[in-house]
C-alpha positions as CSV (number, residue, x, y, z in Angstrom):
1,X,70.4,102.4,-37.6
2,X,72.9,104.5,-36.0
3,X,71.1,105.4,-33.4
4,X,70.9,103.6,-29.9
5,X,67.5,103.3,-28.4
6,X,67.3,104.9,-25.1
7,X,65.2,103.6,-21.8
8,X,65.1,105.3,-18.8
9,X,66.6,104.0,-15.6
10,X,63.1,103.0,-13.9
11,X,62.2,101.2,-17.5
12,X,65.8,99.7,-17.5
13,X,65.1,98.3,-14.0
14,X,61.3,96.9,-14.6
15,X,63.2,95.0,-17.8
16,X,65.6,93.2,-16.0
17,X,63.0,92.1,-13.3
18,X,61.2,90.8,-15.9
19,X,63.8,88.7,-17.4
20,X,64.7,87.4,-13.9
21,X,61.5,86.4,-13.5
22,X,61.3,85.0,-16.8
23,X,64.3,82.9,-16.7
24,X,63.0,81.9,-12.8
25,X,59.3,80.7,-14.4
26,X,60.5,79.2,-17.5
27,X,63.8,77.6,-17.3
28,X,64.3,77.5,-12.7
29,X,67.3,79.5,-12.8
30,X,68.0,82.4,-10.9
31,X,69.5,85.5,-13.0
32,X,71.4,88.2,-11.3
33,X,70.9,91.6,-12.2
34,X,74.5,91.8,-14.2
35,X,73.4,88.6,-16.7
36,X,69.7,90.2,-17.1
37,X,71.3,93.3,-17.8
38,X,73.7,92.2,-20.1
39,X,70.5,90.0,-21.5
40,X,68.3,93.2,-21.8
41,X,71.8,95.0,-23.3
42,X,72.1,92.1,-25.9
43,X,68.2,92.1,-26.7
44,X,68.4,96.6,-27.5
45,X,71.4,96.4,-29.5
46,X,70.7,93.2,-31.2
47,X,67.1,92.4,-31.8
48,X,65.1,95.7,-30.6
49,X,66.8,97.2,-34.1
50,X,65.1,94.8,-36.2
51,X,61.2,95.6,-34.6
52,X,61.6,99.4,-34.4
53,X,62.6,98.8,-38.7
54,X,59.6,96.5,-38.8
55,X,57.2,99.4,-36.9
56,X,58.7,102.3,-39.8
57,X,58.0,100.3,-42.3
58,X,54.4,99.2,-41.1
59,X,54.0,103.0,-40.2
60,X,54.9,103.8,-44.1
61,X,52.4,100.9,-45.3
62,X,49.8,102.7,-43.1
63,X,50.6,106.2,-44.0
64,X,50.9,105.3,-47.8
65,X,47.3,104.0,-47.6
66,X,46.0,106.7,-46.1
67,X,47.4,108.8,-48.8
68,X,45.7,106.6,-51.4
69,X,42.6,107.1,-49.8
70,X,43.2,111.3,-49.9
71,X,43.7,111.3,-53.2
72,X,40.7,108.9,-54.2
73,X,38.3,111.7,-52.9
74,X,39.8,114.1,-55.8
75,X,37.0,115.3,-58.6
């Protein structure tokens, strides 16, 4: 991609409180806020790549569709 997706620093911090509390519900450990952040830093550089592809390629599908439709209407 190239590109590194970007969070802001209040949307950064909401993350990792959600993995903490995540890994506190589900598996009884407590995560500091270095190993949810390097969690949350894993998770955008890793995995987050492969759904922002998936949501360009369903915005494509969409679009494409669309365009079909258009181009039905012509006489």
């Amino acid at each position: 991609m190239g590109r590194k997706i970007k969070i802001s620093n209040e949307k950064r911090n909401e993350l990792i409180g959600k993995i903490k509390e995540y890994f506190y519900e589900e598996r009884d450990e407590d995560l500091g806020d270095l190993a949810a952040s390097m969690i949350l830093d894993f998770i955008i550089e890793e995995i987050a790549p492969e759904f922002y592809n998936q949501g360009v390629y369903d915005s494509y599908t969409y679009m494409t569709d669309r365009i079909e439709d258009v181009l039905s209407l012509q006489k």
